[in-house]
C-alpha positions in Angstrom: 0.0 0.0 0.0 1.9 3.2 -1.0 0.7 6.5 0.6 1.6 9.4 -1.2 1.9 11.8 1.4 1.5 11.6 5.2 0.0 15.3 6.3 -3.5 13.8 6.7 -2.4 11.5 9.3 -2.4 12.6 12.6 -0.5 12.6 15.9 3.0 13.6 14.2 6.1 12.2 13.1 6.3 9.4 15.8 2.8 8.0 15.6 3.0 4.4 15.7 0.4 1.8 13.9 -1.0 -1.4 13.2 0.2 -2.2 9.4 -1.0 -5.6 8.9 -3.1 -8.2 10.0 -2.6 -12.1 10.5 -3.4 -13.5 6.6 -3.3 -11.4 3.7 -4.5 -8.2 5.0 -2.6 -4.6 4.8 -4.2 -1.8 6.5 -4.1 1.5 5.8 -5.4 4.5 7.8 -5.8 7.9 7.2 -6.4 8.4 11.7 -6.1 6.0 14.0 -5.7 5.5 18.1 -3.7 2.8 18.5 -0.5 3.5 20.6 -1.7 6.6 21.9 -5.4 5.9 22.9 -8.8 8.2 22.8 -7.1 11.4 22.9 -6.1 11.3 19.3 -9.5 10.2 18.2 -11.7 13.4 16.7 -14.0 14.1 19.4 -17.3 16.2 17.9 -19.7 16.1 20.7 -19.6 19.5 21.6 -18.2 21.2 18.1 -18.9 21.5 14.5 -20.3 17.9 13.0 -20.0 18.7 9.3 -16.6 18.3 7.0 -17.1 20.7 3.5 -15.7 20.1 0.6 -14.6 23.1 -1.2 -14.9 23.6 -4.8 -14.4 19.9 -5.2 -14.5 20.3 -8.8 -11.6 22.9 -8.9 -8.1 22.1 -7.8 -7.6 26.0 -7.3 -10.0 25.5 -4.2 -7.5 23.1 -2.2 -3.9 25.8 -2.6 -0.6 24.9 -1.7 2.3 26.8 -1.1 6.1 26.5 -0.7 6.8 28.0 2.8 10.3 27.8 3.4 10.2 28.1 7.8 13.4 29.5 9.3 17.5 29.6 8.7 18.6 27.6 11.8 16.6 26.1 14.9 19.3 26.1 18.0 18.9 25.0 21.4 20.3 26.2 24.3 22.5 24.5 26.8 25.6 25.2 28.4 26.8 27.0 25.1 24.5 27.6 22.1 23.7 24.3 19.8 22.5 23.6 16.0 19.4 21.4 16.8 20.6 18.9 14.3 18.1 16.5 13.2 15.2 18.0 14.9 12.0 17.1 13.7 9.8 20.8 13.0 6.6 20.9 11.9 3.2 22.9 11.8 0.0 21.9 13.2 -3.5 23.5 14.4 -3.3 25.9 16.7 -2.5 24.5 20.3 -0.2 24.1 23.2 3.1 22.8 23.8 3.2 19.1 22.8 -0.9 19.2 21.8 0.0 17.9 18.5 0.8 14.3 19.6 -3.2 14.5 19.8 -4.3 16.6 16.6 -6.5 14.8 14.8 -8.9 17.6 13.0 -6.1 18.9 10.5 -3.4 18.5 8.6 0.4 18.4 9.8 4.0 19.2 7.7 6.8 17.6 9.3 10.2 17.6 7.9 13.6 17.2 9.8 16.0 19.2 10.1 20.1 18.6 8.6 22.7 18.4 11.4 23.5 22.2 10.9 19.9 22.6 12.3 18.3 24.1 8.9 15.6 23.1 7.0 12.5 23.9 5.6 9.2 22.7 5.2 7.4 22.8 1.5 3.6 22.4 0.2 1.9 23.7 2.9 -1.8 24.2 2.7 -3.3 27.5 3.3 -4.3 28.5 7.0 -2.8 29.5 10.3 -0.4 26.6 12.6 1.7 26.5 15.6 5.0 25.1 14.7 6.2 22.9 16.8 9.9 21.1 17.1 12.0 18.5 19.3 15.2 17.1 19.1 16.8 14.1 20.1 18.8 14.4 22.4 17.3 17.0 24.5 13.8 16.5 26.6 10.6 18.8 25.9 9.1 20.2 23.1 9.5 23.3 21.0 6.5 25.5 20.6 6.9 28.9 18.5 5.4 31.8 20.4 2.1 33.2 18.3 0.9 31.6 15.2 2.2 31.5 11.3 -0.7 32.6 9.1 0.6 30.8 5.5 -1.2 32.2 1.9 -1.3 31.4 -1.0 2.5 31.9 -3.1 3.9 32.7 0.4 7.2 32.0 1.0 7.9 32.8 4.6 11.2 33.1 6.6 11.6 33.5 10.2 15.0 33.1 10.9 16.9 31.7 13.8 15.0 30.6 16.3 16.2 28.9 19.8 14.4 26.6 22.1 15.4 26.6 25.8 15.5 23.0 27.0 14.2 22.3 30.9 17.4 23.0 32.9 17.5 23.7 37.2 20.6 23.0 37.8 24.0 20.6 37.5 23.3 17.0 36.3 23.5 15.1 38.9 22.9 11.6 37.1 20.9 11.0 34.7 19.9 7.5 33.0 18.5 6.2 29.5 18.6 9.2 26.3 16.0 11.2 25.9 15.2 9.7 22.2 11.2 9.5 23.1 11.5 5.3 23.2 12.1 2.7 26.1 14.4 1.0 23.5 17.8 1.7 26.0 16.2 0.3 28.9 16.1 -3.1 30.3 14.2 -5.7 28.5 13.4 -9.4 29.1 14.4 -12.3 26.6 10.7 -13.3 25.8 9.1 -16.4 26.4 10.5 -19.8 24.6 6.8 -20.6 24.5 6.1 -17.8 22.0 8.8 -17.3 19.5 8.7 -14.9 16.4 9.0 -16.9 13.6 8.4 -14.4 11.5 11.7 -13.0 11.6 15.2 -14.2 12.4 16.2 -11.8 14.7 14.1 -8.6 16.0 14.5 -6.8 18.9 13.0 -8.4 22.8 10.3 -5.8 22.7 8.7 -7.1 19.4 8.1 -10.5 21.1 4.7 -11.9 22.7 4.1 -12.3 26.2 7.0 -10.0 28.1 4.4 -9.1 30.3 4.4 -12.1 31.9 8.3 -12.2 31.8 8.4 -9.4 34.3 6.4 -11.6 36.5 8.7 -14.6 36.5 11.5 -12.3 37.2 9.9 -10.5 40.3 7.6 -13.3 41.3 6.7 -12.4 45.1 5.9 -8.7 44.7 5.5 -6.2 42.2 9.0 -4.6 41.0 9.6 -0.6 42.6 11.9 1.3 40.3 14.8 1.7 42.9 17.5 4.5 42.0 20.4 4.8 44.1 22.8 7.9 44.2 25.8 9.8 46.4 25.9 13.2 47.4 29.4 14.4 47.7 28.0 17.5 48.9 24.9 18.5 50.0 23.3 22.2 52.2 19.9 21.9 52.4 19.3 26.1 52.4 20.3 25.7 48.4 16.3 24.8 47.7 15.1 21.4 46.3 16.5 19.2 43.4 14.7 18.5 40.1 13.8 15.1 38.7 12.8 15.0 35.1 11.1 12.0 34.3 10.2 11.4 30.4 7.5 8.8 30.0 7.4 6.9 26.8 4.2 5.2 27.2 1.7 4.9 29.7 -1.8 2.9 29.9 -3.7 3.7 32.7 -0.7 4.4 34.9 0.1 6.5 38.3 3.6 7.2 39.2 4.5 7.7 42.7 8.2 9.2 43.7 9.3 8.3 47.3 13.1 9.5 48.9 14.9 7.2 51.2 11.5 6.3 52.9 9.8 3.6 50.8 6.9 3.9 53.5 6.8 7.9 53.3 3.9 9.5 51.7 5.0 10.4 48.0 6.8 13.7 47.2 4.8 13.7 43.9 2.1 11.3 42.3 0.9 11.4 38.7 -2.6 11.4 38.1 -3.9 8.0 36.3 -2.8 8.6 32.3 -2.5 6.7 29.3 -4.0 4.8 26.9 -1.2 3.6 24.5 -1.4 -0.2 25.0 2.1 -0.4 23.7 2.7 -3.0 26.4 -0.2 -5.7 24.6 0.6 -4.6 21.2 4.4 -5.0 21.5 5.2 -1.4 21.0 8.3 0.5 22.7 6.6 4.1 22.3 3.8 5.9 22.6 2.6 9.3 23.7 5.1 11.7 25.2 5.0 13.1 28.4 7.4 15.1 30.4 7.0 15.7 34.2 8.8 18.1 36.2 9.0 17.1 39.9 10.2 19.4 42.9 12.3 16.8 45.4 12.6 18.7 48.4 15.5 19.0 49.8 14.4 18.3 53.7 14.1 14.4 51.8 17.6 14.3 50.8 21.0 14.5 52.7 24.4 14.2 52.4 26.0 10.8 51.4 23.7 8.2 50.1 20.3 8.4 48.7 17.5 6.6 47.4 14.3 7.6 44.9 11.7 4.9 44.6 9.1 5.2 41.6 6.1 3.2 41.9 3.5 1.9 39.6 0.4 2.2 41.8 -2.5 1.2 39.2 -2.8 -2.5 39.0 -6.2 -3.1 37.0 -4.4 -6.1 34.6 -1.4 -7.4 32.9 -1.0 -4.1 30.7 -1.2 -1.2 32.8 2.5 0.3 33.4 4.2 2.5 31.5 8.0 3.3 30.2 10.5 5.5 30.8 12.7 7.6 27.8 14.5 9.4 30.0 15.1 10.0 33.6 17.7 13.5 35.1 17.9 14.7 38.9 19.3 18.6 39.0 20.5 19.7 42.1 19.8 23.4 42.7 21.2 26.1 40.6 24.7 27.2 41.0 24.9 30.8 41.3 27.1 32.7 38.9 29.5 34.3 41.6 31.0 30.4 42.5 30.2 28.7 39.2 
């Protein structure tokens, strides 16, 4: 099934499907929920029911242009970066990240060279948000105001620069913020349930690792334990940051817990997600970023311990995965940095 183009489709660049079906059956969907759940389905209840068609029978009524976006997209970090092979694109009007979950229009995605430039051609008329992210570096890019694009227009809006999340000194960080769970510890699947459909794939494409985690943690239920030394440490500094990037999540609740696994939680996601990526052997779905204050009257000098716990517990495939996981102690000030 070739598909010509892919700006009808919706949730962006790193929406995952279904492609096939057991027998001879290809799929192919202009919108679809799977790996990300009901939030990228069109929801119409309470907004306008009716699609037109304009001037169906003249191809002047659908107009394109070639919008050429910006020079360079940067980031900056400790020094200013190119934002090589970002992935930029426009989408309706939203909020930061609220394109993951744009199913009503279209979206142009392109990605970027490693010099951070690129440019983004055969737009359709209207008014977008354009959005960017870069591997690499956590968050999402969201151009202040919206970009009105005409007919002919060729539109230029030079360098622009996304600030990262950043509190203060790394003071570990594991997995890479790529937007997958593909770095982190998997399972060898099941001998029960090999793929025989290819030779060699990687553990997360295999039936069953569900149950694998199980087998491996049989008497309770696994608490994500991070250990960690502090050299140094004056509480009247403020609180630490963790940044915790989720991959995928169905119907999850994160609690975070310091040195006191029977404390009451420093911070506790509400219950999110409905990727299924566990069940449909996926290693990514929706992206979510979470910013969590640890305060610092948890914490003290020497070693330390964070616990993150997976509270819901409904069946086999509720959990979620992490892309990326950073604890920043408090800002240095520039008089001693």
């Amino acid at each position: 099934m070739i598909t010509p183009s892919n700006e009808s489709k919706n949730g962006g660049p790193m929406k995952a499907d279904l492609t096939s079906h057991t027998g001879p059956t290809c799929l192919s969907m202009f919108h679809s929920a799977h790996y990300a759940g009901i939030d990228l389905c069109p929801q119409f209840r309470h907004g306008l029911v009716q699609f037109t068609y304009t001037s169906i029978k003249n191809p002047r009524g659908l107009q394109f242009v070639s919008f050429g976006m910006m020079q360079k997209l940067n980031y900056a970090s400790s020094k200013r970066s190119t934002a090589g092979d970002a992935w930029v694109g426009l989408s309706l009007p939203g909020n930061v990240g609220t394109w993951q979950t744009e199913s009503k229009g279209y979206q142009f995605w392109t990605k970027a060279d490693s010099q951070g430039n690129f440019s983004i051609q055969n737009v359709r008329v209207g008014t977008y948000s354009l959005n960017a992210w870069v591997p690499s570096v956590i968050g999402d890019y969201l151009k202040n105001g919206h970009i009105t694009v005409a007919a002919g227009d060729s539109i230029s809006l030079g360098d622009l620069t996304y600030t990262p999340p950043r509190y203060g000194p790394t003071v570990w960080e594991i997995g890479y913020p790529s937007r997958t769970a593909a770095e982190f510890y998997i399972p060898d699947p099941d001998s029960r349930y090999p793929n025989l459909l290819y030779g060699s794939v990687e553990k997360w494409r295999n039936y069953g690792l569900w149950q694998r985690y199980t087998d491996l943690y049989p008497s309770q239920d696994l608490i994500y334990t991070i250990k960690f030394h502090l050299s140094t440490f004056d509480a009247s500094q403020g609180a630490y940051k963790l940044r915790m990037a989720i991959a995928q999540a169905e119907i999850a609740a994160v609690q975070v817990r310091v040195n006191d696994i029977a404390m009451k939680p420093v911070y506790e996601t509400p219950a999110f997600g409905k990727d299924n990526a566990i069940a449909r052997h996926g290693i990514h779905g929706l992206y979510a970023l979470y910013n969590i204050d640890i305060p610092a009257a948890d914490l003290h000098k020497g070693d330390n311990i964070i616990y993150l716990t997976q509270r819901k517990a409904s069946g086999p495939f509720n959990g979620f995965m992490y892309d990326y996981l950073r604890l920043e102690s408090p800002p240095v000030s520039s008089s001693s940095s």
